[in-house]
N, C-alpha and C positions, 0 to 999 in steps of 0.2 A: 504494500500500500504506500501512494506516493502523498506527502503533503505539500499542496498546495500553498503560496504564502498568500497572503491576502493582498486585496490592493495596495493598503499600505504599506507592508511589509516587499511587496515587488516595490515600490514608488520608494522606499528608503533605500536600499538594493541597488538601485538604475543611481540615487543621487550619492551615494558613496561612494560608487566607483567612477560617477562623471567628474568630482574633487578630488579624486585620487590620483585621474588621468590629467587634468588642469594642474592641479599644484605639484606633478612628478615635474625635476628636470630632464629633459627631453637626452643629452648625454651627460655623463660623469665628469670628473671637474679633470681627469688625467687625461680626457680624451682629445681631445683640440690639439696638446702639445704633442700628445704621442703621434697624431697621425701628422702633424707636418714633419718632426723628426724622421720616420719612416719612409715617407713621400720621399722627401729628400735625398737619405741613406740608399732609395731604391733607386735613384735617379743617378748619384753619384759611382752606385756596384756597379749599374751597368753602363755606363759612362765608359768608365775606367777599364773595367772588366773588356770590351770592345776595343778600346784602344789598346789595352795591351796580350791582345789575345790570349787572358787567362779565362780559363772554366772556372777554376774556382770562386774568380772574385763574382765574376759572371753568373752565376748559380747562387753566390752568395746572395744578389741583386733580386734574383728571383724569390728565392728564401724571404727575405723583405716582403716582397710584394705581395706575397699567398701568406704569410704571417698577419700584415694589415687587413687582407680581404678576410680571414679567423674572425680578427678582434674584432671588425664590424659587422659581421654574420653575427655572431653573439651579441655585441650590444642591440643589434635589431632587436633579438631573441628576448632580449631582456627589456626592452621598450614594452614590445606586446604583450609582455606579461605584465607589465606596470599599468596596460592599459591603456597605453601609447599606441596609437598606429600611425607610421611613417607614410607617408604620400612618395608614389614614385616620381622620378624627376617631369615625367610629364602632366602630372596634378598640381604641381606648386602655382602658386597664384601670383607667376614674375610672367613677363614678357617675354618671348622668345628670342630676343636676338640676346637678352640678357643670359639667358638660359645656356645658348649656344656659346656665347663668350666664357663664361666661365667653368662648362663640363669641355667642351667641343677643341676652343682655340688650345688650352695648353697639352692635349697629347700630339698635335699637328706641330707647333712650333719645338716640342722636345723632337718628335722625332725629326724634324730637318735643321736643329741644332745637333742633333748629336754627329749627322752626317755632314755637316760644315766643321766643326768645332772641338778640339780634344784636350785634356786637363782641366787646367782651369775654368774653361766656357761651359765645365757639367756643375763644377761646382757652385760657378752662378746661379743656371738655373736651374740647379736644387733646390739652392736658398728660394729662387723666386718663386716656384710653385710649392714649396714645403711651408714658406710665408701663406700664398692665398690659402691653400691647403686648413691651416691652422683659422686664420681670420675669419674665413667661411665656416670651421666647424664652432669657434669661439662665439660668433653672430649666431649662430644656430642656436646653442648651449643659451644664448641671454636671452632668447624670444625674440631677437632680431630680423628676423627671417621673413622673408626672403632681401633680398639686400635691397 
């Protein structure tokens, strides 16, 4: 036998978990720095890795990159269980050219920087995409969002 809650009891039910999902932080306070640390780290292995024909560093580069893609799989994980559901990039409520500028332009310009450009020109644009990276996920984190 199942019991039923009563109106009220569904009506309190729906309004604790609509406060629960409103007042959660959407990511954790470590998450913003670690993914532009990463971003960057992954930009610079395989930079580097490529210029100096090693596998190692080069796989190291990858190791990074499937490491970050883990920890945002799980923080997803961990949103929807808070109650949180993430919109995919095509529901956000920005403008498209916005959109495209900030998902679209920086894997185009790494990858025809990495084939212009060796040492120091990865280190750059580490820093520069491992910066938006971070300022994007920090804007997120405030309720900033969409930029």
């Amino acid at each position: 036998m199942t019991d039923r809650p009563t109106p009220q009891e569904a009506l309190d039910i729906v309004s604790a978990t609509t406060h629960k999902a409103r007042t959660a932080h959407p990511l954790p306070v470590w998450q913003p720095p670690l993914a532009g640390i990463m971003g960057a780290g992954m930009i610079i292995l395989l930079g580097v890795g490529r210029d100096r024909d090693d596998d190692r560093i080069w796989l190291a580069g990858i190791g990074v990159g499937v490491a970050f893609l883990l920890i945002m799989c799980c923080l997803w994980a961990i949103q929807r269980r808070r109650g949180i559901v993430p919109r995919y990039l095509a529901e956000q409520p920005t403008e498209d050219w916005k959109r495209i500028l900030l998902y679209g332009v920086p894997p185009v310009v790494v990858t025809f920087m990495s084939d212009l450009g060796t040492g120091w020109v990865h280190v750059v644009v580490a820093v520069v995409f491992g910066g938006i990276m971070w300022i994007g996920f920090a804007r997120q984190r405030a309720g900033k969002w969409p930029y």
